[in-house]
Every structure is written in C-alpha cells, then in structure tokens.
C-alpha positions, 0 to 999 in steps of 0.5 A: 304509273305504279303498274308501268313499274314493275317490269314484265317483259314476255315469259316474266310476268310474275311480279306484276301478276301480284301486283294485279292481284293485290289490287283486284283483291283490294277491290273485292273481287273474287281472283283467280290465280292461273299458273300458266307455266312457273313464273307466269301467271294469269289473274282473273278478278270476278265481280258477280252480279245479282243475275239476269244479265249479260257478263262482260270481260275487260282482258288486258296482257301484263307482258310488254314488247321489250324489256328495256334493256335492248341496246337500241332502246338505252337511255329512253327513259319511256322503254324503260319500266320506270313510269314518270309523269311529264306534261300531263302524261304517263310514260313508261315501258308498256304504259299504251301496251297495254298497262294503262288500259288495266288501270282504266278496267280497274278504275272503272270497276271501282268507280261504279262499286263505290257508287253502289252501283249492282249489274245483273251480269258478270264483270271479269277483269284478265289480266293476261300473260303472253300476248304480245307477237313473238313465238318459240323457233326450234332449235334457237328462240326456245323458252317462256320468253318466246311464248306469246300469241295468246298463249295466255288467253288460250290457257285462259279460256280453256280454264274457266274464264269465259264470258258473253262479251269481251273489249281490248283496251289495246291503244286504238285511238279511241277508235272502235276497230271491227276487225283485225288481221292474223298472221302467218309465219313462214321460214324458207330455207335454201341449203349449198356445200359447206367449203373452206374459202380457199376451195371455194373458187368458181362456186360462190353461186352454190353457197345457200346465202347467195342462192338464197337471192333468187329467193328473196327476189321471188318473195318480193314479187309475189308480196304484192299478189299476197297483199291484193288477195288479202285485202280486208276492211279497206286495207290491202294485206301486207308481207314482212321480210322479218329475219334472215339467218345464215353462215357463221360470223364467228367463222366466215371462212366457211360457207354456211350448209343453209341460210334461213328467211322468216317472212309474215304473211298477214291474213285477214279474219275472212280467209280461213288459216287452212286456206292461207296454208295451203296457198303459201305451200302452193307458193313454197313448191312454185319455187322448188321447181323454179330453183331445183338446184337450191335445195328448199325447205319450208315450214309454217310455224305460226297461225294466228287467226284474225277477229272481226266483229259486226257492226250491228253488235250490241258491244258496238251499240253500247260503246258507241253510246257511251263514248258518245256520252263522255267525248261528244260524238260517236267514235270511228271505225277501223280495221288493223293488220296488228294481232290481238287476244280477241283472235282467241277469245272469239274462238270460244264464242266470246264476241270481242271488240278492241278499243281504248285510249290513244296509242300514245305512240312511241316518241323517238326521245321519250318513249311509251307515253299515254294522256292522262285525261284520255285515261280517265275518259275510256275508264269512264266509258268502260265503266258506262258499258259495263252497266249497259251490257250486264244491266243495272239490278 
C-alpha cells in the first residue's frame, strides 16, 4: 500500500526509485542505482549466494499506466495513487500493474533471509522504469513521459544487471504464460489542399480527412488477414485503430493538408520483426497504388518484439512445483497479446517467464485492486523458486 502511494506515472519514477531503494538497502542487499535519464531511475538489489547456482532475476516496472489525473478516471479512488485496503484488498493506481508483485519480490526475499536461508545463485530484484506501452511520436508526443516499451530494461541489461532466469510478476491470474505477443506500430497518412470553407465548393472528397475513409476501409479489410497470418499460442493476432489525428478544432474553417491514422499490429514471438515490417510496407504501397490520388505516407515507429519460453524449461518446472506446493495444483498456461519486459530480457539471453497474482482487473467504481491473501501465496512461491533455481548451500 505504501508503494501504491507514491506516485510514478511514465517518465516519473524518481520518488518510488527511493522508495525501493530504502527498502532493498533495509533488506541488506547490495543496490545499484541506475540513472536511466534525470528523474528516472532503475533500482537493482543483489543478494550474492555462496556460488555454484544459478541467478534468478525478479524484475518489476515502477511507472504505472496513468497518473491519475486523467479526466476520465476522476473520482476513482483505485486510479488514484493513494492505496487503501477494502474487503481483504489492496487498491490503488498501479497496485496489479505492477507494484504488488514488487512487494511480493521483496517479501520473499526477506522472508527466506530471515529464515537463514543461503542460495548458491544470485537473486536480483529490478525494479524498472518505463515499461508500460507508450512510445515518443515526433514532433507531438516527444519527452520522459512518452518513453516506455522497455526503455528501462534495455538500459537495464546493457549495464550490468544480467542473470540466467527472469519472472514477471505481471498480473497473470496465477497463470504461467509461455509466450506473448509484440506489437507494431504504424501511422499512415493521407495528404489534400489546405482551403478556406468558402473556396471549397465541390472539393470536400479532396480533403485528407475525407480521403482518409477510403483508407480506413482498406485497414479494416485487411485487419482480418493480419490476425489470421498472426495466429500464436492458439489465439488469433489482433489490430487497433489506436488514433487518429487531423485538421484543426480550433479552425475548422479550413481543411486540414494531412490527416493521420495510428494502427497496432500485434505480432507473435515466432514471426521476426523485420518479417512483420516488411508485409505492412507491401501492405502501405498496396494502397499508394490503389489511392494514388491520396498522397500516402507511412511510417513504423514502434517494434516491440514478443517472448516466449519452453514448456519444458526448468523456470517452468520449478514454478509448477512451487505453485503446486502453496495452491494445491499445478498452474495454467496462457499465451497474451499484451507486451512485457521479457521481450528484452530474452534479447540478452536471459529465459524469461511471466507470472504473478490475479490482475485484479480494474473495477469500473473502484479501480486497481489486488487480493491480499493471493499476494501472500505468490510472494511464498517466489520465494520456493528462488531456492529451486539458485540452489540451496
């Protein structure tokens, strides 16, 4: 709940990067302060084994999806990053995404510390910033709080903080999901005179807004071949309308000179981004020569690779045994279209799983929200993993 508190949208994570460190340094652990850009950090806590096992990573994002202050999320006391407990739960802006699985990384570590326990391997706790989906767009969405899709985990690794296995405590419904998609992201733009209203008489199909129907339409028949083609893990793939952008509200006495569509194309870990690229700009030209008159551009300015992990992994192994031995059966499999830092974890060689606690998903009166009690049994099973995977001296 304390965590929950401090407040950390994307591109502010400095008040809960201390916060996490006084709290990994209170444990013992040696810290490591990253200074991914000013006012972002990442905290990395290292307990060192005795030797001869494998090192375990428990990496977490500290940035939340909101900031609470969205109009549309006024009054729910859930988004907001002030944690209360109700009903035997915690709620509070970024309690399931993805702060009560830090605690849960914390707690275990403490727990087997103050049981005596000593690993062979490393245990690594990351507490990163900048995962959650949002990226910079020039020249309109430019600065820290636009900088997500890993941008901590790949500073991350690229300094250091690499191990042999990794979990996600992202909220997967105590599910272990072997495999998630990545996602591309296009903007497609159409271009049309800029004209005053009163000139524009038996031109209205010229303007970019209008023409950018036809592509829209054009989008939209072909979402379903994308999603087909992008089937994974028993799940189709899937496409998003995300944004669309064009003229001037403030104006509209003029037609806009261009009008742009952002679409995201979900792509699953087994087709190669350079591959997905490649068939949306097949897919961009298509339609250049079908709507020559329209003046399209394209651009790709997002690829996020998906991960995936065997079933036969000894990650697997171990959490199925431990989940086994805290809830009483063996946990379920599932495959995600949403993105996760093990995209570039796995990138350095670094076998990674997601798994955590219910998503607690967002309830429309009161928000974020997570079970106590299935916090407590997934910091019990973190806890039983870590001492499978690095070994016990």
């Amino acid at each position: 709940m304390d965590l929950v508190s401090v407040a950390s949208p994307t591109g502010d994570e400095q008040a809960m990067g201390e916060r996490v460190r006084d709290e990994l340094a209170d444990m013992g652990l040696q810290v490591q302060w990253q200074e991914v850009e000013e006012g972002r950090p990442n905290v990395v806590g290292v307990w060192e084994g005795a030797g001869g096992g494998k090192s375990l990573m428990f990496n977490g994002h500290m940035d939340t999806s909101y900031s609470g202050q969205e109009p549309w999320l006024a009054g729910i006391r859930g988004f907001q990053p002030e944690g209360f407990v109700q009903d035997g739960r915690v709620y509070g802006l970024g309690i399931s995404n993805m702060k009560g699985a830090l605690a849960c990384y914390m707690e275990a570590v403490r727990a087997l510390r103050d049981a005596g326990v000593r690993l062979r391997g490393d245990v690594m706790i990351a507490c990163v910033c900048g995962e959650i989906e949002k990226t910079q767009w020039h020249p309109d969405f430019v600065g820290s709080e636009y900088r997500g899709y890993a941008s901590g985990s790949r500073f991350l690794t690229s300094h250091g903080a690499v191990t042999d296995m990794c979990i996600l405590g992202e909220p997967t419904e105590q599910r272990i999901v072997l495999g998630h998609y990545g996602s591309l992201w296009m903007r497609i733009s159409t271009s049309g005179p800029f004209i005053h209203t009163a000139f524009s008489e038996g031109r209205r199909n010229e303007t970019s807004i209008v023409r950018m129907r036809d592509v829209l339409e054009a989008v939209l028949e072909f979402a379903p071949e994308w999603e087909e083609r992008t089937s994974y893990g028993g799940k189709q793939g899937i496409v998003n309308i995300g944004a669309i952008s064009g003229g001037f509200a403030w104006r509209v006495s003029r037609t806009p000179h261009r009008t742009d569509l952002f679409v995201d194309f979900r792509v699953p870990p087994t087709m190669p981004m350079a591959e997905a690229r490649t068939a949306l700009g097949d897919f961009a030209r298509g339609l250049r020569q079908r709507f020559p008159d329209h003046e399209i551009e394209s651009e790709i300015y997002v690829t996020a690779p998906g991960s995936e992990i065997a079933e036969d992994h000894p990650l697997i192994d171990a959490i199925d045994e431990a989940h086994a031995e805290v809830f009483g059966a063996r946990p379920e499999r599932d495959t995600v279209r949403w993105f996760s830092d093990a995209s570039t974890l796995t990138r350095y060689g670094i076998e990674s799983v997601n798994y955590g606690t219910s998503s607690g998903l967002p309830d429309p009166v009161l928000g974020e929200n997570l079970d106590i009690d299935g916090l407590v049994k997934i910091a019990n099973v973190y806890a039983l993993v870590a001492q499978r995977i690095c070994g016990t001296a």
